[in-house]
DSSP file (Angstrom, degrees, kcal/mol; ACC not computed):
  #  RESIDUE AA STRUCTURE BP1 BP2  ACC     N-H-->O    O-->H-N    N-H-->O    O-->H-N    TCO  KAPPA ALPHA  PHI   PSI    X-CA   Y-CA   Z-CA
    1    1 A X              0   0    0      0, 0.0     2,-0.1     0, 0.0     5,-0.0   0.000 360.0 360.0 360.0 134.0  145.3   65.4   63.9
    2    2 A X    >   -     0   0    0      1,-0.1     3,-0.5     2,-0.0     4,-0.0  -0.561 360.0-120.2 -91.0 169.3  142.3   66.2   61.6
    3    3 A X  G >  S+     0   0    0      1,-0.2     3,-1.4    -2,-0.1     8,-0.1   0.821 109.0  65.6 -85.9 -43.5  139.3   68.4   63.1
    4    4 A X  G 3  S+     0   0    0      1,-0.2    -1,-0.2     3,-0.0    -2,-0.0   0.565  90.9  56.5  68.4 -67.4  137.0   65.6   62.4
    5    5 A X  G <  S+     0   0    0     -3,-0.5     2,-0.4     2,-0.1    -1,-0.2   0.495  96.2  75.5 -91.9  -2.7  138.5   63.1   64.8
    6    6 A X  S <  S-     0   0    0     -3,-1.4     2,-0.3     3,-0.0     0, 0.0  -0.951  84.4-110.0-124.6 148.6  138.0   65.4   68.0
    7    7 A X     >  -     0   0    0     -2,-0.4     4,-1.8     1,-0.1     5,-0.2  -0.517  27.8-110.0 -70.9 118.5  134.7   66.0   69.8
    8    8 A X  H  > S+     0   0    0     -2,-0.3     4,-2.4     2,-0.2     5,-0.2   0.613 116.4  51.0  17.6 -79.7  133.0   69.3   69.7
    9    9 A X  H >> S+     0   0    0      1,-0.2     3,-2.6     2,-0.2     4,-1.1   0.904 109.2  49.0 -58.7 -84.0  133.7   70.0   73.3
   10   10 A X  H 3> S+     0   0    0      1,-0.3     4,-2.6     2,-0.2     3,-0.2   0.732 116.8  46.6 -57.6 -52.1  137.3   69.3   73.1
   11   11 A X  H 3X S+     0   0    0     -4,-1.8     4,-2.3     1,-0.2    -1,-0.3   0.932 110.1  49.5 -30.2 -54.0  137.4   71.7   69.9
   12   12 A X  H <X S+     0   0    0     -3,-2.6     4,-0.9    -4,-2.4    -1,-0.2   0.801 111.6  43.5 -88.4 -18.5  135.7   74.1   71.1
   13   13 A X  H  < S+     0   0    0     -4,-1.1    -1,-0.3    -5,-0.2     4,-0.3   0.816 106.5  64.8 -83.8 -19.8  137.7   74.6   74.7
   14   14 A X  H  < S+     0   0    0     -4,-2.6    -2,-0.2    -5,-0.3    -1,-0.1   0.858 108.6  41.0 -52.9 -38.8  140.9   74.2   72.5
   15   15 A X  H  < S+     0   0    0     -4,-2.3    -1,-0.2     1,-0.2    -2,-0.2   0.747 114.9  53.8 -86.4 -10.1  139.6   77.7   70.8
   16   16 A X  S  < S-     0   0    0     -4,-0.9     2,-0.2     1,-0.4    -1,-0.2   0.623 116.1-105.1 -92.4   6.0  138.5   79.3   74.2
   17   17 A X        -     0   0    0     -4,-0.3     2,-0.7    -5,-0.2    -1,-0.4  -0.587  45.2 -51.6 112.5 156.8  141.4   78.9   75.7
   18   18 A X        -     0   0    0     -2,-0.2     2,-1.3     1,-0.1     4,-0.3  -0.717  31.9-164.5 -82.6 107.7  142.8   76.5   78.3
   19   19 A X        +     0   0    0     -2,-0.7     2,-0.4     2,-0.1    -1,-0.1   0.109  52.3 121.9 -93.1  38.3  140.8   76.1   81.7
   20   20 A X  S    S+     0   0    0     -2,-1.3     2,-0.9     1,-0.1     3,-0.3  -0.797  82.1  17.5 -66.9 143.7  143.8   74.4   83.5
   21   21 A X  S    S-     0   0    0     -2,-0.4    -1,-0.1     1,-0.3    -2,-0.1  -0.598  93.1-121.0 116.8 -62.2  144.2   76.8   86.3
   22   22 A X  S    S-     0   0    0     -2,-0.9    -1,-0.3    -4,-0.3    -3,-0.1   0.872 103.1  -1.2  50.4  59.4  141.2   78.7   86.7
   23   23 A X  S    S+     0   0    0     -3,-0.3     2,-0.2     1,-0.3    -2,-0.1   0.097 109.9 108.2  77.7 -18.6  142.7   81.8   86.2
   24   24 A X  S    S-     0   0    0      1,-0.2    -1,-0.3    -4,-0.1    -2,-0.2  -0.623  79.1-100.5 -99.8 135.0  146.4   80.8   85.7
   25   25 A X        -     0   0    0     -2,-0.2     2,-0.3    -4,-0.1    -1,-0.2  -0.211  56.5 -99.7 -47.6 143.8  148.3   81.0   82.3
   26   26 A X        -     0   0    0      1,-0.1     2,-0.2    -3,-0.1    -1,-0.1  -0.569  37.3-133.2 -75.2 145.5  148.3   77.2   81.0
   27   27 A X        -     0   0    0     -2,-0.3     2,-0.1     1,-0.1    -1,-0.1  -0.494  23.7 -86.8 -89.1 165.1  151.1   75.7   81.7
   28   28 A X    >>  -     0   0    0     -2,-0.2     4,-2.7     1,-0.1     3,-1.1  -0.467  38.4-113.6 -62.3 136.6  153.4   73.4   79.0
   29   29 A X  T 34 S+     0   0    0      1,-0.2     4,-0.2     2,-0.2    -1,-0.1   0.318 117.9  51.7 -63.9  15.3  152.5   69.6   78.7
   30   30 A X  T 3> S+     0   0    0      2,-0.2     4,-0.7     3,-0.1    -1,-0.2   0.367 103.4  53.1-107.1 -33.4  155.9   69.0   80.3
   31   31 A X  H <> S+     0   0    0     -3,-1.1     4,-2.4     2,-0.1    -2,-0.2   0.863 107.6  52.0 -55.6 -50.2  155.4   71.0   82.8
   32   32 A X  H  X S+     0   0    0     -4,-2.7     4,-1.5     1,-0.2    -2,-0.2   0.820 113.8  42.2 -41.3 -49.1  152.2   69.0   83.4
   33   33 A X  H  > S+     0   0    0      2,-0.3     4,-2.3    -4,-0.2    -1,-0.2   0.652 105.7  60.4 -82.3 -35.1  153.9   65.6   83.5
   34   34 A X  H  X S+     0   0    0     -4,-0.7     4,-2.1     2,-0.2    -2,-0.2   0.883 112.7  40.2 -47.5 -47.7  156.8   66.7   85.5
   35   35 A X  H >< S+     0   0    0     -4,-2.4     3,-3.4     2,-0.3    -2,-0.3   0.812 110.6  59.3 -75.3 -96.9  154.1   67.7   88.4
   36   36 A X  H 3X S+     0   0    0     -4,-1.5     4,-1.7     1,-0.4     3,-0.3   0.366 115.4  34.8 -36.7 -67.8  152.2   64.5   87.6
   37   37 A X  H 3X S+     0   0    0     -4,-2.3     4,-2.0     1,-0.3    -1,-0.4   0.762 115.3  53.5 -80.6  -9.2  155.5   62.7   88.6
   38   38 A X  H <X S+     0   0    0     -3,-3.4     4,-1.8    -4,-2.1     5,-0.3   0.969 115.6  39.7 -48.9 -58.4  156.6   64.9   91.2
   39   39 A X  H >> S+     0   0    0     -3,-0.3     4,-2.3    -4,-0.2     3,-0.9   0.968 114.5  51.6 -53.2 -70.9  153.4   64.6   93.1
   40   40 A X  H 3X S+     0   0    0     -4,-1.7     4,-1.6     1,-0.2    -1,-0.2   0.860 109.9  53.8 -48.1 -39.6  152.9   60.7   92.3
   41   41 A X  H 3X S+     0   0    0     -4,-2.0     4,-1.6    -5,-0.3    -1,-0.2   0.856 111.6  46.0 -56.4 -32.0  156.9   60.1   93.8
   42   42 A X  H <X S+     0   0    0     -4,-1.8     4,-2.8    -3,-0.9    -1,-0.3   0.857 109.6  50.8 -87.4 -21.8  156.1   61.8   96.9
   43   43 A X  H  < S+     0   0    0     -4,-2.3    -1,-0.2    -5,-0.3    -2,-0.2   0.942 116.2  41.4 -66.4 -31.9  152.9   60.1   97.5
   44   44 A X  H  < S+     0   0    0     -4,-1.6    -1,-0.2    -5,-0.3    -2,-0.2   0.689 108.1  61.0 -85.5 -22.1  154.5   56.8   97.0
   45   45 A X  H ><>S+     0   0    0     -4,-1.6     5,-4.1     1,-0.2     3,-0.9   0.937 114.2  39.3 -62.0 -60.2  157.7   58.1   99.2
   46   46 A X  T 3<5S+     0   0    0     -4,-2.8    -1,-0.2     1,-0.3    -2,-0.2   0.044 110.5  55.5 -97.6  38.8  154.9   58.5  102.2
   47   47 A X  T 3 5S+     0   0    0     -3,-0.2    -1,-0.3    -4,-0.1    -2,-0.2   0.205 113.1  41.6 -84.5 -13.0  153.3   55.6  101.4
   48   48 A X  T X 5S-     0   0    0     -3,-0.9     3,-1.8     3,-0.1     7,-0.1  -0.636 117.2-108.4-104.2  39.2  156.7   53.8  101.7
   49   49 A X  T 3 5S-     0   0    0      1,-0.2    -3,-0.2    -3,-0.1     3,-0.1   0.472  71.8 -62.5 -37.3  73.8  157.8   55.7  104.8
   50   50 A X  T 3 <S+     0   0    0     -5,-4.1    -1,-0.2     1,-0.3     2,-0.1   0.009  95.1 151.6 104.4 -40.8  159.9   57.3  103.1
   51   51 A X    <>  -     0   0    0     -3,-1.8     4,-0.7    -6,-0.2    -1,-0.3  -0.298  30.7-158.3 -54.1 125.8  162.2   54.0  101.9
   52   52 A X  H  > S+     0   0    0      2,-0.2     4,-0.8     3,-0.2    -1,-0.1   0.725  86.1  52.3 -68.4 -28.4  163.7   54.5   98.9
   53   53 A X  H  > S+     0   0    0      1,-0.2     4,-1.7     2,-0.2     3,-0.5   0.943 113.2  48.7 -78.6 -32.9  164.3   50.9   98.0
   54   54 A X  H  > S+     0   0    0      1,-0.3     4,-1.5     2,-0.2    -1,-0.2   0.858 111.2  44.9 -75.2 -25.8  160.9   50.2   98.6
   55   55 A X  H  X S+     0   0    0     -4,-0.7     4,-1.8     2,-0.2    -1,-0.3   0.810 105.3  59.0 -88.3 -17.2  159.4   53.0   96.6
   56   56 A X  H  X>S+     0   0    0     -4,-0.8     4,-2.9    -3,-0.5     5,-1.3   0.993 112.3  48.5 -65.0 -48.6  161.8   52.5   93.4
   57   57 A X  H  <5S+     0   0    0     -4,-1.7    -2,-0.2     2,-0.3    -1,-0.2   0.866 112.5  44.9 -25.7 -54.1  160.0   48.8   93.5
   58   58 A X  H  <5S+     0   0    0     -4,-1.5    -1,-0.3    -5,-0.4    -2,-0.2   0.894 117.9  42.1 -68.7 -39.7  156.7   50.2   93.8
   59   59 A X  H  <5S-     0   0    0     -4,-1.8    -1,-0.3    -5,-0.2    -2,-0.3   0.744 108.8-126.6 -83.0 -12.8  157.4   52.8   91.1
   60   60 A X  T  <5S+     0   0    0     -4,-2.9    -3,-0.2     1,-0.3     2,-0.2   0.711  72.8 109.9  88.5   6.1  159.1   50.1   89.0
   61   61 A X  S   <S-     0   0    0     -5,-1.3    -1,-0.3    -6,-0.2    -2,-0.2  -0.587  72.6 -89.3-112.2-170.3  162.3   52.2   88.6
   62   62 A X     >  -     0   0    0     -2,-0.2     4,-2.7     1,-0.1     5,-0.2  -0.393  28.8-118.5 -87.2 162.4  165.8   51.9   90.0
   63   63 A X  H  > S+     0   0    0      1,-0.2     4,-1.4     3,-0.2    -1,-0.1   0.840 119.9  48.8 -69.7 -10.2  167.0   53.4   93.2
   64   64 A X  H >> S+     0   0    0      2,-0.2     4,-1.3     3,-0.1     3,-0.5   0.969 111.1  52.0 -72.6 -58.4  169.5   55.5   91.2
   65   65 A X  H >> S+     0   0    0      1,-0.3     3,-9.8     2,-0.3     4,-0.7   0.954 111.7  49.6 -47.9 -81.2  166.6   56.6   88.8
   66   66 A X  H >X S+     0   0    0     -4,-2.7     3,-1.9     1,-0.4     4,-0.6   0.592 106.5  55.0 -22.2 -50.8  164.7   57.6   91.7
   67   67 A X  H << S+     0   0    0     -4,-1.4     4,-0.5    -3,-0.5    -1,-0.4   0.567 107.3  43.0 -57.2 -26.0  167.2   59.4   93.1
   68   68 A X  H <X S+     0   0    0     -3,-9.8     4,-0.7    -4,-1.3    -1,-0.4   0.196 112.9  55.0-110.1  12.7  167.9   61.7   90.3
   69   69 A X  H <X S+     0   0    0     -3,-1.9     4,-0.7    -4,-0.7    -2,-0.2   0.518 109.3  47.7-105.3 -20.3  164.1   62.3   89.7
   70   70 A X  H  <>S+     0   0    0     -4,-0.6     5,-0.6    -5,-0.4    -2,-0.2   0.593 114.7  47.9 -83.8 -17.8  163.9   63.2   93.3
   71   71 A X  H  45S+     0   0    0     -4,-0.5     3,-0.3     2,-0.2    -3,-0.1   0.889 113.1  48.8 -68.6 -50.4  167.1   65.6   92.6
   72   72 A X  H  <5S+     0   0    0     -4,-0.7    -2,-0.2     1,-0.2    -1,-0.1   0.669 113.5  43.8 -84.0 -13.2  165.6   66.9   89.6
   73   73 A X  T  <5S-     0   0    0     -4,-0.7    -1,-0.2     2,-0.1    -2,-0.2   0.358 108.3-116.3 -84.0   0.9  162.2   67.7   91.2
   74   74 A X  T   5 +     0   0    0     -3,-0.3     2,-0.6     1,-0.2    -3,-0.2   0.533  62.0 150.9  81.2  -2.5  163.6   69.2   94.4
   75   75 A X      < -     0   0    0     -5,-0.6    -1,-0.2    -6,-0.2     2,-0.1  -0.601  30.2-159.5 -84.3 120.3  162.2   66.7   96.5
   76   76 A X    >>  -     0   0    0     -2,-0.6     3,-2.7     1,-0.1     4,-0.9  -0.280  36.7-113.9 -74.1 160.3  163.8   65.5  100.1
   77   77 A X  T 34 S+     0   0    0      1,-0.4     3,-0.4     2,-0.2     4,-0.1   0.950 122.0  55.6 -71.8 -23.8  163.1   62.3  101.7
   78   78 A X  T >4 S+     0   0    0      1,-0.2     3,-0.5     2,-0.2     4,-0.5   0.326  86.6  76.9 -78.5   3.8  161.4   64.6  104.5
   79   79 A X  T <4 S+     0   0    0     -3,-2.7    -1,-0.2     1,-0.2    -2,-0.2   0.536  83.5  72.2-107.1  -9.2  158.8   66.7  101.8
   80   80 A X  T >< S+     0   0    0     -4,-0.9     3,-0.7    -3,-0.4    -1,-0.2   0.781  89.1  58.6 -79.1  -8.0  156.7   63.4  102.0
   81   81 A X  G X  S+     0   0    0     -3,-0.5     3,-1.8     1,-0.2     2,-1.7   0.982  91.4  65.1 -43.9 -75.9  155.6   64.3  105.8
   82   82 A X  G 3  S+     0   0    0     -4,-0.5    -1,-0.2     1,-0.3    -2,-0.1   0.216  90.9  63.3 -61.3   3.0  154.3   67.0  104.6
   83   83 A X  G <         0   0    0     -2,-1.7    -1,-0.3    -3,-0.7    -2,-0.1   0.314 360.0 360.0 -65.7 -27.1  151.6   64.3  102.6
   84   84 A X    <         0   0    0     -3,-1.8    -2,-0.2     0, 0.0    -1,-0.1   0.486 360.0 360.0-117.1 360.0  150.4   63.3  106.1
């Protein structure tokens, strides 16, 4: 990316440092995107109560997908109470 093509502000927090956190070491953009979809699945889990077929729909993937994204995030069909 040339220096050019990004705004002043973006620049200039790029050189201070990250303010993800407020205090916390920045995390990895992979890290970032992992929580993004951890967080969205369970929101969509107890917005679904909890049904799996109904929440792969909703997320547009399969219920085997889901399943193994809910495996690999640590999430149980029960950590989407904890949403309400």
């Amino acid at each position: 990316m040339y220096p050019n093509c990004v705004s002043k502000r973006i620049a200039g927090r790029a050189k201070a440092g990250s303010e993800i956190g407020a205090g916390k070491t920045a995390a990895t953009l992979a890290a970032h995107v992992a929580e993004a979809e951890r967080r969205h699945i369970l929101i969509v889990l107890a917005a679904n109560s909890e049904r799996i077929a109904e929440t792969a729909a909703q997320l547009g993937i399969s219920r085997k997908n889901l399943w193994e994204k809910m495996k690999k995030h640590g999430i149980r069909v029960t950590d989407a109470d904890s949403l309400n």
